[in-house]
N, C-alpha and C positions, 0 to 999 in steps of 0.2 A: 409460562408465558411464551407465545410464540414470536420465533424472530422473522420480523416484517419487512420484506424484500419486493424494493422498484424493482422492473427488466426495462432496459432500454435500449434500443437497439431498431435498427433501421429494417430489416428481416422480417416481416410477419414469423415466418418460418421457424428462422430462429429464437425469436418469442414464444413461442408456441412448444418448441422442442424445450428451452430451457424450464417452463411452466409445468411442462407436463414430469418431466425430473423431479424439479421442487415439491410437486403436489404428493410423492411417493412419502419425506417426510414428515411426520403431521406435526412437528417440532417449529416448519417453517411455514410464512402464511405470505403467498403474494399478496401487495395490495394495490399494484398499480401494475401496466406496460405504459409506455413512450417509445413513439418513432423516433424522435428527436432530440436533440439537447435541448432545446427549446423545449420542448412539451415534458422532459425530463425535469428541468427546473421546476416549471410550476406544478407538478405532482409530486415531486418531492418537498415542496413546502405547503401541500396538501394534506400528505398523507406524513409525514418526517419519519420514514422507514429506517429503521438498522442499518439496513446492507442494499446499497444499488450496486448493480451489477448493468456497467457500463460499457457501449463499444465504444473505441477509438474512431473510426471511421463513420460519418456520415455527415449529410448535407447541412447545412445552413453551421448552427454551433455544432461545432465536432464535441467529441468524448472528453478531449483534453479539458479545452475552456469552459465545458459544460462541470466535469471535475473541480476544478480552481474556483469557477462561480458559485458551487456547493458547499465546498472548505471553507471558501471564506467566507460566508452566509450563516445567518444563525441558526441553523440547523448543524453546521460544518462539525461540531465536537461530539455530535451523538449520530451521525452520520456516516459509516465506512463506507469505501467505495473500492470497488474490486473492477477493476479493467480488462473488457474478455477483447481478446485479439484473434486473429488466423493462425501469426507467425509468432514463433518467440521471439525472435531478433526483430521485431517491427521497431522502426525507428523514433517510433512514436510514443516506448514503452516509458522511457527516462524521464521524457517530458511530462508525461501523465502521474508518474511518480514525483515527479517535484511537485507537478501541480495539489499532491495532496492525496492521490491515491493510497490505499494502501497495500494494495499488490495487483498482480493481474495472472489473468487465466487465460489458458487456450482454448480458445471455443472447441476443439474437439477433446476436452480432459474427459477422463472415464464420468459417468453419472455421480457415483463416488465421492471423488473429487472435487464436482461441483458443492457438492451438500456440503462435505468438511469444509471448503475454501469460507462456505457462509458464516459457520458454526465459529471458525478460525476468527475472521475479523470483527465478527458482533461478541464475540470473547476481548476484546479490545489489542488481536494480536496482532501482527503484519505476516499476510501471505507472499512473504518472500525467501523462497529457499536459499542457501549458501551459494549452491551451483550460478541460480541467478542473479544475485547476489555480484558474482565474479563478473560474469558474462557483461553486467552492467556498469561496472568498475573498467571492464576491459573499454567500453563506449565511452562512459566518457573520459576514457585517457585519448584514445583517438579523436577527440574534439578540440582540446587544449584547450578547452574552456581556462579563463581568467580565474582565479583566486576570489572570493569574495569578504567581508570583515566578518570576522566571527562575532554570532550572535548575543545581546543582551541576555548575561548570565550563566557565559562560556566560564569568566572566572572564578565563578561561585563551586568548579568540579572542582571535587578532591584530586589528586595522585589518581586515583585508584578506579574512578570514574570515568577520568581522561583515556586509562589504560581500555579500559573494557569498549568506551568509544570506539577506540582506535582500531580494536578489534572484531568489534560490528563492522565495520567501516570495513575490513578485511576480508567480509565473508564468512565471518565464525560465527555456527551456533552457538546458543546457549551452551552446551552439554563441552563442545570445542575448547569454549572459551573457559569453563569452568576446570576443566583438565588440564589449560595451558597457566590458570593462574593457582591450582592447589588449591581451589571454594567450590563449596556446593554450587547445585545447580539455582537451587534458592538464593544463594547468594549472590548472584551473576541477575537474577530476576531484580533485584530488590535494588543493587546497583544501576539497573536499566529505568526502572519507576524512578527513581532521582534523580537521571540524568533526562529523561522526557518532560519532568517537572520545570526543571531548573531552568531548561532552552525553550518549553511551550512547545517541545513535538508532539504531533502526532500518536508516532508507530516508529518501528523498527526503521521502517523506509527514509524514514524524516532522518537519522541518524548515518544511517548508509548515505542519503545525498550531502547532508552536514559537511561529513569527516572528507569527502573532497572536496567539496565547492570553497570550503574555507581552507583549504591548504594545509588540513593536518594533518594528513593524508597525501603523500606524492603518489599522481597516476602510475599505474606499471609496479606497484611495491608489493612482494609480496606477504602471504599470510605467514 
């Protein structure tokens, strides 16, 4: 069964470059472009693709609000959404991560990279490396964003749940976090499925913003 990918993006150009990528694996099937966040919406409750592969940047709904109006839409749970940018530090990246994103890419990643980033998130994974991961912990500690209440069903973690949170929340892989608690790598997975159940995230991403925005996590703290 192939996995069915919006391109949306304001670029003919870079429409057209990402399309021509995608088409090398026959594993993946475009089934729409959008200039727009506007014209991205109503083809994605056209066509309800796997994987949009969203910009940040353009006219009328930006990438962000056009994200959030995705997630939160009935399509939003069989839906990932991958964020391609210029920059990696764009200021826009956090945003679009809370909004529900599940990671984001540099429009000039190797061809490569685009394919796996698809495969990644329609695997139900989050395309968020540890490195960025940091870099984005680093942000918003410089924002001093306010504390917010932790969510219905924060009480229901184990010990052991909380732990592993905290260490998403840190920047740790799987594989990181499994050598720093003495569990397999399976076991580190199985604890992550119970804790995205319990809070109604998403992805990995949902968990990394979680563990600061609710304060259980102090900015600046290291892994």
């Amino acid at each position: 069964m192939s996995i069915t990918v919006l391109i949306v993006d304001d670029e003919p150009l870079a429409r057209a470059g990402i399309r021509t990528i995608i088409g090398t694996d026959p594993a993946i099937e475009v089934v729409g472009e959008a200039a727009s966040g506007e014209e991205g919406l109503r083809k994605a409750a056209q066509s309800r693709p796997a994987v949009v592969l969203m910009d940040i940047r353009m006219p009328g709904i930006d990438g962000i609000e056009a994200t959030r109006r995705l997630t939160e839409g009935p399509a939003g749970a069989e839906t990932k959404i991958v964020i391609l940018t210029t920059f990696d530090q764009d200021e826009h990246v956090y945003a679009a991560l809370r909004a529900g994103a599940s990671g984001f890419l540099l429009k000039d990643s190797p061809p490569e990279t685009l394919i796996a980033a698809i495969h990644t998130v329609a695997n139900g994974e989050a395309l968020l490396a540890p490195s960025v991961t940091r870099r984005l912990i680093a942000e918003f500690a410089k924002a001093s964003r306010p504390a917010t209440p932790r969510p219905v069903g924060f009480e229901e973690l184990t010990p052991r749940e909380i732990e592993v949170l905290e260490l998403v929340g840190r920047g740790l892989s799987n594989s990181e976090i499994a050598s720093r608690l003495y569990v397999s790598k399976a076991t580190v997975k199985t604890h992550m499925s119970r804790i995205l159940l319990k809070l109604g995230l998403r992805d990995r991403v949902g968990v990394v913003v979680l563990a600061y925005e609710s304060g259980l996590i102090e900015p600046g703290a290291g892994a």
